[in-house]
Phi, psi and omega in degrees: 000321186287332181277332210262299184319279166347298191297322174304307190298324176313296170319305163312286222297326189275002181264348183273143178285138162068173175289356177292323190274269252281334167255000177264324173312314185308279210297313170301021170230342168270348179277336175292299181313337173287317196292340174299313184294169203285134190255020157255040167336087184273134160220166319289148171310305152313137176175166212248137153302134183114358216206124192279131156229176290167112169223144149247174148173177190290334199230153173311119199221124173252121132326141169207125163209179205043064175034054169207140191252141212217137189236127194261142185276122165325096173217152157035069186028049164182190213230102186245179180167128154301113166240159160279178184214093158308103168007272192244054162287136194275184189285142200173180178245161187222128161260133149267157208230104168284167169324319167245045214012034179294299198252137171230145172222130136115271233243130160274154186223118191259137195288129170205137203246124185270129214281184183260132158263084216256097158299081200258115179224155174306151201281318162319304169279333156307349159276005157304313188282347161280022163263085178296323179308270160343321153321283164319306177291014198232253197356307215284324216272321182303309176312304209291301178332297184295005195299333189196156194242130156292139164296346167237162200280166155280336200240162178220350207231145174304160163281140163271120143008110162254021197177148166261128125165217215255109145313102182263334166204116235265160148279149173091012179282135189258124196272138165218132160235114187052093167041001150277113172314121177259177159333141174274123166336056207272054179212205215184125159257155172211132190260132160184162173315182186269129148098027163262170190276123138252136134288145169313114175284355197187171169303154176175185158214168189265099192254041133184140160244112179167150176297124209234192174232325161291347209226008196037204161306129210219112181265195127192136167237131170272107162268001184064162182069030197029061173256121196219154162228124167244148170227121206227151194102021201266132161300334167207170172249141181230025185193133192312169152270163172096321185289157197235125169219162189256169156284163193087320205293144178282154192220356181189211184204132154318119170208212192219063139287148185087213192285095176212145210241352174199156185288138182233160132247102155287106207252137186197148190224119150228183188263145179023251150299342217248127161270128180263165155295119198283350184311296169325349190266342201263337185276351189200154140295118155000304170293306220259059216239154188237000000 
């Protein structure tokens, strides 16, 4: 269409004397053909329940899908936002949508089924999880960290392992404990001894360090663009609130502290509260996500 558009203009553009008009015709066919693209970009289109996709664009955009309005954030000269994809939207196709509908785009949802996670623990530690009070103030301190974000990324690079050892639990498994259905399991454990090195998976900073009660010694690092990683069950902590760490850097030690039955790391990436899947962020850097 665009070769076709030219070629007309071309033809207009050569009955006119000189070359000023044949160039003000040019610009007038490439400022229409701009104005055609999409002023939106989703990535990837394809995607899981559970699982995040990347949305941008050039101009200030408020979005809306799944009868939710999502306002894209000023970063690194264009307007971009991490949404989640909820567990349990079904498989289909969803158009987003802008605010002022001009533009739609999209996204398919692929059916995908998450396994059972069967947990048998002592009643003193299952009575951990019924201290609600405590529960709620290690919450309240989790909420605030994750309350705000740098607006630009720390990162440009896919994410890393953040441990050596054994995936003892994959994401997204729905935890039944002593035969009560639980929470769903929305992070990845790696089983390996107390005192294995954790890593930073990406550049960041650390906007909680501290001892929790369910999650034990607790990490979260802001990775901008409200992209967060937590790490919880550490035997020890090796790094501040407040501090800026690169990947790769050790930030703590593997141990089993809070609700946990062997030393572990629970490792999780979310979009603000809401947790995703961390694999894609490990398969690719974001930007360049197809």
């Amino acid at each position: 269409m665009f070769q076709s558009m030219v070629s007309l203009m071309t033809v207009v553009a050569l009955t006119l004397t000189g070359t000023t008009a044949y160039s003000h015709v040019l610009e007038g066919v490439y400022a229409t053909v701009e104005k055609q693209q999409p002023s939106i970009s989703v990535t990837p289109a394809r995607t899981y329940p559970g699982d995040v996709i990347f949305v941008r664009s050039k101009q200030p955009q408020t979005v809306t899908l799944f009868s939710r309005s999502y306002r894209l954030q000023p970063s690194s000269h264009e307007y971009a936002r991490f949404i989640p994809i909820p567990f349990d939207v079904k498989p289909g196709e969803y158009n987003m949508q802008s605010a002022d509908k001009k533009f739609t785009v999209t996204l398919t949802i692929l059916p995908k089924s998450f396994a059972v996670d069967k947990l048998t623990v002592s009643k003193q530690m299952n009575a951990m999880r019924q201290d609600t009070a405590r529960i709620h103030a290690d919450q309240q301190k989790i909420n605030a960290a994750r309350a705000s974000s740098r607006p630009t990324p720390y990162f440009t690079e896919p994410f890393t392992m953040p441990a050596n050892g054994t995936l003892t639990t994959p994401y997204g498994y729905q935890r039944v404990v002593n035969g009560v259905p639980a929470n769903r399991h929305a992070a990845i454990d790696i089983a390996n001894k107390t005192g294995t090195p954790i890593w930073a998976s990406n550049h960041g900073k650390v906007v909680l360090a501290d001892s929790l009660y369910l999650t034990g010694n607790t990490i979260i690092i802001d990775h901008g663009l409200n992209v967060f990683s937590i790490y919880a069950h550490l035997s020890k902590l090796a790094v501040a609130t407040g501090q800026e760490v690169k990947q790769g850097q050790v930030i703590g030690l593997m141990g089993t502290t809070g609700f946990s039955t062997g030393p572990h790391l629970h490792y999780g990436m979310l979009i603000g509260n809401t947790y995703v899947n961390p694999q894609p962020f490990f398969d690719a850097s974001p930007f360049l996500w197809k």
